[in-house]
C-alpha positions, 0 to 999 in steps of 0.5 A: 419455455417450451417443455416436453415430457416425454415417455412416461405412463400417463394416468388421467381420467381413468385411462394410464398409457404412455406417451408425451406432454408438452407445456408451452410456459404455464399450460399443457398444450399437447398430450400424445399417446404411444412411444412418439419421440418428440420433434421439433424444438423444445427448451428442456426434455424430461426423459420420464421413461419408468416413471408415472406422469399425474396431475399435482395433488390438490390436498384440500386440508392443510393448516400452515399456521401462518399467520401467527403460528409461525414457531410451528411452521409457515406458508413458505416452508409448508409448500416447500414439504408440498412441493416435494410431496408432488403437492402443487396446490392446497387448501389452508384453513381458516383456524389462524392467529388472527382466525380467517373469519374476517374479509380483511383476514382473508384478503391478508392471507391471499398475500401471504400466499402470493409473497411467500408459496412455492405451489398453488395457494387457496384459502378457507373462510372460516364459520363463527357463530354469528358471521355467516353474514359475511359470505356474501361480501366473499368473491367466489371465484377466490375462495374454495369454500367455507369451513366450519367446526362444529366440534374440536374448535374452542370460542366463536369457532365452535359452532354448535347451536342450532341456530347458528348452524342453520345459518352457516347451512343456509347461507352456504346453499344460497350462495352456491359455497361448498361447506366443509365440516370438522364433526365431533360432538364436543358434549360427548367428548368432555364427558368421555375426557371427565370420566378419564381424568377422574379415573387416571388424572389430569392428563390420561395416557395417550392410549385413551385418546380413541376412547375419549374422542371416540367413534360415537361423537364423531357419528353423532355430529356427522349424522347431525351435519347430513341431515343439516345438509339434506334440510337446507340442500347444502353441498357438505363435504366431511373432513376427515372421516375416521370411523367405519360407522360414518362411512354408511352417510355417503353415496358412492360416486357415480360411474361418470365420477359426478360427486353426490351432494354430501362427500368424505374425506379421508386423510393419511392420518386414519389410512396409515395408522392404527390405535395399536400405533399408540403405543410405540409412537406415542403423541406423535399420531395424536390428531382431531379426530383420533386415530382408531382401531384396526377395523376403522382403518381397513373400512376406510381403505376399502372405501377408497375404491367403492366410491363412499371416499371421495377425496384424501387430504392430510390434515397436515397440522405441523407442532413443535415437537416440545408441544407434542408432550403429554398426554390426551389433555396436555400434548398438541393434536396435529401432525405434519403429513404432507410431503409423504402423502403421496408416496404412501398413497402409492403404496397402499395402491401396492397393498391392493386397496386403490388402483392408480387411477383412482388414486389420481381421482381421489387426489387430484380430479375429485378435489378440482371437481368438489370445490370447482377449481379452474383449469386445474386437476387434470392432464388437459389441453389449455389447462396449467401445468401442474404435474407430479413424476413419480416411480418406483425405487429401491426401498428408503426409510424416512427420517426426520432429517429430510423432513421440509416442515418447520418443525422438523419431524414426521410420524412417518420417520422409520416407515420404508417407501418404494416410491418417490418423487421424482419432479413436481411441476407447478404451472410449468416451472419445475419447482422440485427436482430429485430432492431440491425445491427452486426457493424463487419460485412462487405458486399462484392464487388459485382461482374457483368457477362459479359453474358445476364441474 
């Protein structure tokens, strides 16, 4: 099928201008600058005048709980919030039911993935404490890269000791895999929840959750992992940065856009929310890391545009609301993001903390670069079509009743967007279209370079 995407504002590769796309089936295989209508035959003729062309995000942290989590959400509902998020390929982590921590768990995953997602699918390998053997029999060109959390992770998940960290850095470095970290001191953080529980009970109020996985634990293990990084020469990317301290472990990329050997994630979560958001949303914004002050936040936001962010992703992490309940110690952490990253991405590029150029690097072009997906992430010729329409709008409010999660709510509900989604395409095919997702349709696997970017 022939496509053409004609008159919209292109932005891509730190240049916005109008002009045309056009996909032949599953590839873009032409960009024109300037008001050039399009000639000759086509199939369909998107008419994007008003509305921004960018390349699908990338969100490289997701959990979709599947398998064995799939009260809570699963693969097809997930990438159905992805889809009209303008979400068109992901990352799922490894910590499932079974854990991916297994070639035979990986390898099911992939067909999950095949059977069952609307966009793009990849999936995380998860580090054990004494699995790191493993990555040798992964096959690189299938795999983003290994996870491995060194705090908030409970059994063989959590590795901690030097020893088995030194072998997940190490066997990470020989191979050429990217490892991705989450960083709590798990130490700190059971002492701090000790000192809560003898002073407010068993299960202290949401308030103390910023102060019980505080901003110390999270620099205490994310120095630890970059001086593990820099020791063994290992690509480390740190998910999820959520304190202002943290930020002083980057280097800003380059003016080329090359990524340093050690970057940071940021995620919707700590851009959007504060520790005075506690209080009127409750557990609902109750996360791993915690959400924290105003002054974390706001370093965050400015570290979108001076390079120290390199890339945002969700942490999408969907619960059912009933296991939402409680306090610090009883409710679940976790929150379903996905299908509102972008549009609030755009508007804090309205509140003048990232230009859409950048946007469209953090969101796209870095997460392609980082983990060397192939022939996606950018708008290229002979790359696949994978391309988000958005524009602006007159102001809306969410609701939990738009929501495409399985679960059904979002900490989003009440906040007002001037942006939207307009059409999200996925290797060609238009998979979301003003509020409907095709339900036949199916993502692929996405596939990884061996080579740098």
């Amino acid at each position: 099928m022939r496509t053409v995407i004609d008159g919209g504002c292109i932005v891509n590769e730190g240049k916005t201008f109008t002009g045309t796309v056009i996909l032949d089936d599953d590839r873009i295989t032409e960009i024109q600058e300037g008001n050039n209508h399009p000639r000759g035959t086509y199939d369909r003729l998107v008419d994007a005048t008003g509305c921004f062309v960018i390349p699908g995000v990338i969100d490289d942290h997701v959990h979709f709980r599947e398998p064995g989590l799939t009260r809570k959400a699963d693969i097809e509902s997930e990438s159905r919030a992805a889809a009209a998020g303008g979400v068109t390929s992901f990352f799922d982590m490894p910590n499932t039911v079974p854990q991916t921590t297994t070639v035979e768990a990986f390898d099911e995953k992939l067909l999950l993935g095949q059977q069952h997602s609307h966009v793009n699918y990849g999936f995380f390998f998860g580090a054990t404490k004494d699995n790191s053997q493993l990555f040798r029999q992964l096959d690189r060109t299938r795999i983003p890269g290994i996870k491995l959390f060194m705090g908030a992770s409970t059994g063989n998940m959590l590795v901690d000791r030097r020893e088995s960290l030194n072998a997940v850095f190490r066997a990470c470095t020989e191979l050429g895999l990217p490892l991705m970290t989450h960083c709590e001191d798990t130490a700190m953080i059971n002492k701090n929840m000790a000192e809560m529980k003898q002073r407010y009970g068993d299960d202290p109020d949401i308030t103390l959750h910023a102060l019980i996985r505080s901003a110390e634990s999270c620099y205490a293990c994310s120095s630890l992992a970059v001086e593990l990084a820099r020791e063994w020469g290992t690509r480390l990317h740190i998910a999820h940065v959520s304190t202002a301290r943290e930020l002083d472990l980057f280097e800003p990329a380059g003016p080329t856009g090359t990524l340093p050997q050690i970057t940071g994630e940021a995620v919707i979560s700590h851009l959007w929310f504060t520790d005075e958001d506690y209080k009127p949303l409750g557990t609902r914004i109750k996360c791993n890391p915690s959400v924290k002050t105003s002054a974390d936040c706001d370093a965050l936001r400015k570290a979108l545009s001076d390079g120290r962010i390199a890339v945002v992703g969700t942490d999408h992490a969907p619960h059912e609301l009933k296991d939402k309940q409680g306090g610090c110690a009883k409710a679940a952490s976790g929150m379903p993001m996905l299908q509102f990253s972008l549009v609030a991405m755009l508007t804090l590029m309205d509140q003048g903390f990232v230009t859409m150029e950048r946007l469209v690097e953090l969101m796209a072009h870095h997460p392609a670069q980082l983990f060397s997906v192939s022939e996606r992430g950018f708008l290229r010729q002979g790359y696949k079509a994978d391309i988000a329409i958005v524009r602006r709008c007159d102001p809306w409010k969410v609701s939990d009743d738009g929501v495409e999660s399985k679960c059904g709510w979002t900490p989003m509900q009440g906040q007002q967007f001037g942006w939207e989604v307009v059409k999200s395409f996925c290797n060609g095919h238009l998979v979301y279209d003003k509020g409907l997702v095709d339900d036949g349709y199916r993502g692929e696997a996405i596939r990884f370079r061996l080579d740098e970017v």
